[in-house]
Every structure is written in structure tokens, then in C-alpha cells.
N, C-alpha and C positions, 0 to 999 in steps of 0.2 A: 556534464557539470556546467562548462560555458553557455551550453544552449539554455539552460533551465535560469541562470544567472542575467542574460542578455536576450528577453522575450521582445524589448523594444527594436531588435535588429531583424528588419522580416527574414532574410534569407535563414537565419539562429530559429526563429518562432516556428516556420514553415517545419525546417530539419526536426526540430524537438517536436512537433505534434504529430510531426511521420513515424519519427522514431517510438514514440509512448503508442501510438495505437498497434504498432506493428507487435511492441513488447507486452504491451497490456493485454491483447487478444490472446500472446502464446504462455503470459502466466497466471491470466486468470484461473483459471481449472485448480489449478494447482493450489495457487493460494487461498481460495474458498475451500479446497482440504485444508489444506495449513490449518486455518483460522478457526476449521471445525463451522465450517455456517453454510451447509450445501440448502439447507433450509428457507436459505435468504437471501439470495444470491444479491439482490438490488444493497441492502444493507454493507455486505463484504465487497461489492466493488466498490461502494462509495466510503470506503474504510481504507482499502488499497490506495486509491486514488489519495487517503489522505497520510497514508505512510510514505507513498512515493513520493511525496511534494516534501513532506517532514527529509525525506533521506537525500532529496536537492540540495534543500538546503541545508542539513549538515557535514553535508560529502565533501572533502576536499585531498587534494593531492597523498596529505601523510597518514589519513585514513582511510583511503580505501583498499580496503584488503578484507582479509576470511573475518580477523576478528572482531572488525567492526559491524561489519555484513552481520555474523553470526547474534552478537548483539543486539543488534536495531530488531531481528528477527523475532529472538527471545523476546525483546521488550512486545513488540505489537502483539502476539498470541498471550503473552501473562495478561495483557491487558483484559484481552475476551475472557480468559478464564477467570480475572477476577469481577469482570463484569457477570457472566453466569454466577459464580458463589454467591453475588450480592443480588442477584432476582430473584424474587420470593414467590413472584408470580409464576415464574420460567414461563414468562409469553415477551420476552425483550428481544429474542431473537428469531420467533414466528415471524415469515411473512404476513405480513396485513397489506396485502394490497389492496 
């Protein structure tokens, strides 16, 4: 939480970009299930990446626990799935590379 808070402190900066690649490589998998987008992988990492930034900066001391965790979680997957219901095309979440 402090490292994500204080990027202008190198030795905080270094720690936080150690720590986010160590965690991002071992929950990517997963969370591209989660989200439902194995389709897209480029898409749901850069989605991850902006849930985890969103969950930096809302995290603090009297909220971190199950229920908030379980919430932020809820929120990001409602998201996808209201973004599917509202593609008419269903090509939102094809790879186009």
C-alpha cells in the first residue's frame, strides 16, 4: 500500500515493480479466467493492470480484508459482463492484433 503511495522514493519504486511483476506473472492465468477473456489476453492484462492501480489506490488499513477484496472483485467481472450484454457486434472482446 505504501510502496504504490510513495513511487517517488527509489528504494519504495524498485520494491513495488518487484513485487507487481512477481504477483502479476503468478495471477495473470487466473484472472483472465476470472474475467472470462482467455480470447484476449492483451485486453485482460491491460484491464488487470487497471484494477490493480484502481485497488492501490483505494486500499487502506480498515479495508483490507475478505469483504472488500470480494467486492472490488465483483465490481471488475460485472463490468465485462455488462460490457458483453451491451455488444451487439460480439467482436469487443476478439483479439485484433
Amino acid at each position: 500500500m505504501q510502496m504504490a503511495r510513495h513511487k517517488d522514493h527509489k528504494a519504495l519504486h524498485d520494491c513495488f515493480s518487484k513485487v507487481n511483476f512477481l504477483l502479476d506473472h503468478a495471477i495473470l492465468p487466473m484472472w483472465i479466467e476470472f474475467v472470462g477473456l482467455p480470447q484476449n489476453q492483451k485486453w485482460a492484462i491491460h484491464y488487470f493492470e487497471m484494477v490493480r492501480d484502481m485497488f492501490y489506490s483505494r486500499i487502506t488499513i480498515n479495508n483490507l480484508n475478505y469483504d472488500y477484496l470480494s467486492e472490488l472483485l465483483f465490481e471488475t467481472k460485472k463490468l465485462i459482463v455488462e460490457l458483453r450484454q451491451n455488444d451487439s457486434t460480439g467482436s469487443m472482446f476478439i483479439n485484433q492484433a
